[in-house]
N, C-alpha and C positions, 0 to 999 in steps of 0.2 A: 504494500500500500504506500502510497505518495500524499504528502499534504494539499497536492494538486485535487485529492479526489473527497478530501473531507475539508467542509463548512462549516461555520461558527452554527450553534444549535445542532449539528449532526449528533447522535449518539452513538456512541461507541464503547466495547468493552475492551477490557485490558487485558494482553493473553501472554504478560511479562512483568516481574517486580514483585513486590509487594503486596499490590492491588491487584493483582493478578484475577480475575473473573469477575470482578466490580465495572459497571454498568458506569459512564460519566458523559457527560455532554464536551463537548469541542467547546470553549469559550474562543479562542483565536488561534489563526496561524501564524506561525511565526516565522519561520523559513521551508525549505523546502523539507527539511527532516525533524522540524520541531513544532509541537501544537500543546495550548494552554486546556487545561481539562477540570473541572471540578465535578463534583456528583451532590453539593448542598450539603454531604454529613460529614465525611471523616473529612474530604476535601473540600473546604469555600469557597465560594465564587469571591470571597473576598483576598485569598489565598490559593489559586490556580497552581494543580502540577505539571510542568514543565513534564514532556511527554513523546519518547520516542514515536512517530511513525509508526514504527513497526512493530512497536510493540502492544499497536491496538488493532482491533479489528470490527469494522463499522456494521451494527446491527441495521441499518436500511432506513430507520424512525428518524427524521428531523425533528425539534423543537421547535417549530415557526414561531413562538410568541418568543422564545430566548433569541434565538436567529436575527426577531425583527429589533428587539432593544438592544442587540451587539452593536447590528448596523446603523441602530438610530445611535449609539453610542452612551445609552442609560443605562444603567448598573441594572446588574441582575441579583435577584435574592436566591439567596439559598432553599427557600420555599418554592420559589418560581421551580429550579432545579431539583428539587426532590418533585414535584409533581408530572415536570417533564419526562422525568425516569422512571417512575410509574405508569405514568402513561403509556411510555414507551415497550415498558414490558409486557401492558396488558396485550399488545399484538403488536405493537408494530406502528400505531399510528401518526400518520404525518403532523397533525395537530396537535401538541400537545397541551395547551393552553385549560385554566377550570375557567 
């Protein structure tokens, strides 16, 4: 996988580290092999982990409402991000917004 093929609000799990099978949302990319990630619990959106590429692999679910406050450039809550990863487990969904 390449940073080219994930978006800020993508979800994605982590299949390396620590965090290894925890579920996070993309907050930003950063270069071509590095992307910010938080999930709202163990990780913040106020406190993003710096995040191999490769060592995540993108479950298909965007968070459109995270997505749209990245690109409007307003802070995201950690609630926001715990509902989006819910949501996103419950199948898959592209909206993940309450």
């Amino acid at each position: 996988m390449t940073a080219s093929e994930l978006r800020p609000g993508q979800i994605v799990k982590s299949v390396a580290g620590r965090d290894r099978g925890r579920l996070m949302v993309v907050l930003r990319v950063i270069d071509d092999r590095f992307v910010l990630v938080a999930d709202g619990d163990l990780r913040k959106a106020q406190r993003p982990k710096k995040k191999n590429v490769r060592h995540l692999q993108a479950e298909g679910g965007v968070a459109e409402s995270v997505a749209r406050k990245v690109q409007e450039g307003r802070p995201v809550t950690d609630q926001e991000l715990r509902e989006a990863l819910q949501a996103g487990s419950r199948g898959g969904e592209r909206e993940a917004s309450a």
